[in-house]
C-alpha positions in Angstrom: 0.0 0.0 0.0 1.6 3.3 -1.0 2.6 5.6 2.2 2.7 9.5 2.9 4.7 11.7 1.2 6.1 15.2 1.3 5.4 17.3 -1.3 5.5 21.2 -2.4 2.7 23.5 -2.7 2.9 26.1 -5.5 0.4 28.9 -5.4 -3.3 28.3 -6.7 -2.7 24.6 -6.8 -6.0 22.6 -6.7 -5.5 19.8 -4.1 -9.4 18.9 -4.7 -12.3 20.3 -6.2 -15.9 20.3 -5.4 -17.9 17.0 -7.3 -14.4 15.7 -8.4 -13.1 12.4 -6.5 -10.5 13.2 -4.4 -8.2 10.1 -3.2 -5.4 11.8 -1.2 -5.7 13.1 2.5 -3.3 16.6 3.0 -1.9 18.0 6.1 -0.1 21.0 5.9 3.2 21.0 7.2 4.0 24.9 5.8 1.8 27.7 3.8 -1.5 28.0 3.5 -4.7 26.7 2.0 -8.1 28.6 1.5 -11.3 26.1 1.3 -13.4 28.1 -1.1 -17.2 27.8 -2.1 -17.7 28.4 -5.9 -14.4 28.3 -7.1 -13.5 29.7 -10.8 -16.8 32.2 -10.2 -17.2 34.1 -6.6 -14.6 32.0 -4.9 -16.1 32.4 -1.1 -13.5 31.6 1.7 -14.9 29.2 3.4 -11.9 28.6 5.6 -7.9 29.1 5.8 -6.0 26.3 7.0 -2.5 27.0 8.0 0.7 24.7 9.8 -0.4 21.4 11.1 -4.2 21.2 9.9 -5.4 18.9 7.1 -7.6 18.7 4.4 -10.0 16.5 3.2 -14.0 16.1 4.3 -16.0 13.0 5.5 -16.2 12.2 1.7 -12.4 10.9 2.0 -13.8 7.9 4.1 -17.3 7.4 2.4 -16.2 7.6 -1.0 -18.2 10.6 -1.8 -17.0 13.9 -3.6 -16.0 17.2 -1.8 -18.5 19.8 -1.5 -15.9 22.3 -1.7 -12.3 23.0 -3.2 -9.5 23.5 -1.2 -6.5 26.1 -3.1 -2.9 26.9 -1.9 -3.0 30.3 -1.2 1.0 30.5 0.6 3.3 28.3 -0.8 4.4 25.8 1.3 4.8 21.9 2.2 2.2 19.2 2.5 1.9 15.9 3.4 -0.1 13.7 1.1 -1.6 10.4 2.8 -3.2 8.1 -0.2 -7.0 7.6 1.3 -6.1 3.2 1.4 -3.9 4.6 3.7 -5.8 6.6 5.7 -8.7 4.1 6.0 -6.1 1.5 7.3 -4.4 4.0 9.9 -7.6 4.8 11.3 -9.5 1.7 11.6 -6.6 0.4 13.4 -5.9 3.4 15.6 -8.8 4.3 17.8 -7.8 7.5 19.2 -6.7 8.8 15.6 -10.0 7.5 14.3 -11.7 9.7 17.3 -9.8 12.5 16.7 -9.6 12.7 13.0 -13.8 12.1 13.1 -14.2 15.0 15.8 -12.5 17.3 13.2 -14.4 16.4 10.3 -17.6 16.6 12.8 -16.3 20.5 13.8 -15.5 20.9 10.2 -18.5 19.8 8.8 -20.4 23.0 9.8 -19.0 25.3 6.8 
């Protein structure tokens, strides 16, 4: 099963976009990322999620696409777990797996 990885974030990269399947987990190690509403046309912010927060929504683990798109606005560095990965780690890790679902629950109300 392929592991996490490090990887640079240039500005305006798309690391998902709303209805488009996203398989990769982010957490941001450095810069910044803006979760915006309507992306490409009155690009709400939504949120801005700097050092040590990650991206993704419930989707990751249901299968389902994002509601939302998530852009670098600072460039920076991000970790990129493959969702196989992240299924594993959490199924077998129950504080992770309560943690990580207590911040998609507080994220969840953008």
């Amino acid at each position: 099963m392929p592991s996490a990885r490090s990887a640079k974030s240039a500005p305006a990269r798309c690391f998902f976009a709303k209805a488009t399947q996203n398989t990769t987990f982010f957490i941001v190690e450095s810069g910044a990322v803006t979760i915006v509403q309507g992306y490409g046309h009155e690009q709400r912010v939504i949120a801005v999620h700097g050092q040590h927060r990650f991206l993704g929504e419930l989707n990751l683990l249901t299968g389902s696409p994002p509601f939302l798109t998530a852009v670098v606005r600072d460039p920076g560095t991000v970790i990129q777990v493959p969702v196989e990965r992240l299924r594993e780690v959490v199924s077998s890790d129950e504080e992770l797996s309560t943690r990580s679902c207590a911040r998609f629950s507080a994220d969840a109300r953008f």
